[in-house]
C-alpha positions in Angstrom: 0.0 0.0 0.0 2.7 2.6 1.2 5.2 1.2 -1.8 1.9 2.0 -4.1 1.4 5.2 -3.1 5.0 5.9 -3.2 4.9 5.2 -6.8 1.8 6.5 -7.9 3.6 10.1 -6.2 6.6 9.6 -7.7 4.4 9.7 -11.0 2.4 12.3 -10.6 5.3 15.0 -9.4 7.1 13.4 -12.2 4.4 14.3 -14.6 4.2 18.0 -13.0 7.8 18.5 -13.1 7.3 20.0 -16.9 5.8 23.7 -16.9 4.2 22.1 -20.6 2.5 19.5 -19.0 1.5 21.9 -15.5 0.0 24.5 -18.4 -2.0 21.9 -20.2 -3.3 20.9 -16.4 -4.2 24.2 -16.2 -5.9 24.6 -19.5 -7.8 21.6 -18.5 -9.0 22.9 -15.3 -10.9 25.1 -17.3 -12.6 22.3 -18.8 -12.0 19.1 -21.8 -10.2 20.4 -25.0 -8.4 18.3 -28.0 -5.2 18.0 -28.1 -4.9 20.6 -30.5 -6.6 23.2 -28.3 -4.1 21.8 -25.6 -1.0 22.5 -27.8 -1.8 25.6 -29.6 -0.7 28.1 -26.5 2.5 25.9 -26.2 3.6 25.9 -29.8 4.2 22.6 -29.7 3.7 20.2 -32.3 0.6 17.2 -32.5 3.2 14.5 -31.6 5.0 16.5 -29.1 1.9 17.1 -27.2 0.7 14.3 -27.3 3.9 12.5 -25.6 3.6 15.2 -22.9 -0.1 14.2 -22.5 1.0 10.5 -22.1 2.9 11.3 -19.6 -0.3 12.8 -17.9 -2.1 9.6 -18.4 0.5 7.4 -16.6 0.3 9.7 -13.6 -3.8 9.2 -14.1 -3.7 12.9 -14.2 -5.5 13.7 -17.2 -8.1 10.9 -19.7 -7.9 10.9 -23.3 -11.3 9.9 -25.5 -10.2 9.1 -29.3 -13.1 9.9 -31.7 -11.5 9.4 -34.9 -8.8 12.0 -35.2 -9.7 14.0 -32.0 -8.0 13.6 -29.1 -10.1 14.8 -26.3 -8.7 15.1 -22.9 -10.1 15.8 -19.6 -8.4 16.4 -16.0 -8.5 13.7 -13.5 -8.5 15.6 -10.0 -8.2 12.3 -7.8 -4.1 11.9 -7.8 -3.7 16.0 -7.3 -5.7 15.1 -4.0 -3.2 12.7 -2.8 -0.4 14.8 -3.6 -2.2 17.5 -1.6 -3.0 15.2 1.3 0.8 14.3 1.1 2.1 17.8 1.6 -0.8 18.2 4.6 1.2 15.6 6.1 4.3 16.8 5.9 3.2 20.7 6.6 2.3 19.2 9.8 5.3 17.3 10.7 7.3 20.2 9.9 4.8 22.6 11.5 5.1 20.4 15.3 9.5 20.3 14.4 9.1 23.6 13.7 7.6 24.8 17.0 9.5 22.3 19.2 12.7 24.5 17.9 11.1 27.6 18.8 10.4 26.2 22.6 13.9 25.0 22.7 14.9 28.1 21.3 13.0 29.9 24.0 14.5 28.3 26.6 18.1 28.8 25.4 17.7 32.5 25.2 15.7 32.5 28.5 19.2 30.6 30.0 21.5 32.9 28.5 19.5 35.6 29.6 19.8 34.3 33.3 23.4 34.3 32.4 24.1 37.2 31.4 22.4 38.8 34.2 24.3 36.9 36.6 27.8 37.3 34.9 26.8 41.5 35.6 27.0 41.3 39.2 30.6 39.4 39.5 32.1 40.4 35.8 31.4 38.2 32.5 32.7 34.7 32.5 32.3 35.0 28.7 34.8 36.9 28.5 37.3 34.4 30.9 36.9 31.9 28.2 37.5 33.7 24.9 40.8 34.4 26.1 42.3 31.3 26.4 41.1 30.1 23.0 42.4 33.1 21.5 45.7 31.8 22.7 45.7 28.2 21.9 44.5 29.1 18.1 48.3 29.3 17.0 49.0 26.3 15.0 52.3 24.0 16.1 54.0 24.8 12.7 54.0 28.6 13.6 55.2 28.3 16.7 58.6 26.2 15.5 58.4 28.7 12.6 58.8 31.8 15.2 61.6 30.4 17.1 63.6 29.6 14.3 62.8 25.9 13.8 60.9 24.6 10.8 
């Protein structure tokens, strides 16, 4: 089931991937039109739309009806739905990561606040420990380099 609808996504953003393909979708919101119709805006040839519309009917985005030489296609809303229910679910995941961060970022600033207004009272112990990194940044090879050694 999950491998299925794995697939079936994978298909579908896939078919959307192509701004041709997303502009015939969008023509076809607007109602069925032949392939011709479909194409004309795009400038594309009959074959070249119609590979680009194949593409739609593998990711069961879009139906074709054949009536002699007119290709007639027609949206299929269904798999948009399940893309849209897809990104729901991970808008929400993201949403709940999102504001665990800002607590935890909340609390940090509320500790370094407490901090800081401790470290005001008896001098800043910020300070105390910047200075002896500052010191031990000098690599080995510069110091045998200074004293003559290398």
């Amino acid at each position: 089931m999950v491998a299925d609808q794995a697939a079936n996504l994978d298909r579908v953003f896939h078919a959307l991937a192509h701004p041709a393909r997303r502009a015939m979708l969008k023509r076809l919101a607007q109602g069925e039109q032949n392939l011709t119709e479909l194409a004309a805006p795009l400038k594309m040839t009959f074959p070249a739309a119609s590979k680009h519309v194949r593409v739609l009917e593998s990711a069961h985005l879009v139906r074709r009806h054949i009536h002699g030489r007119t290709h007639t296609c027609r949206l299929v809303v269904e798999p948009l739905s399940e893309v849209a229910r897809w990104t729901e679910q991970c808008r929400e995941l993201w949403e709940a990561n999102f504001l665990r961060l800002d607590a935890l970022l909340d609390e940090l600033q509320a500790a370094e606040r407490g901090k800081n207004q401790a470290g005001e009272a008896g001098g800043s112990p910020a300070q105390a420990v910047d200075e002896p990194r500052a010191r031990s940044r000098r690599s080995p090879v510069r110091k045998k380099k200074a004293s003559g050694q290398a």
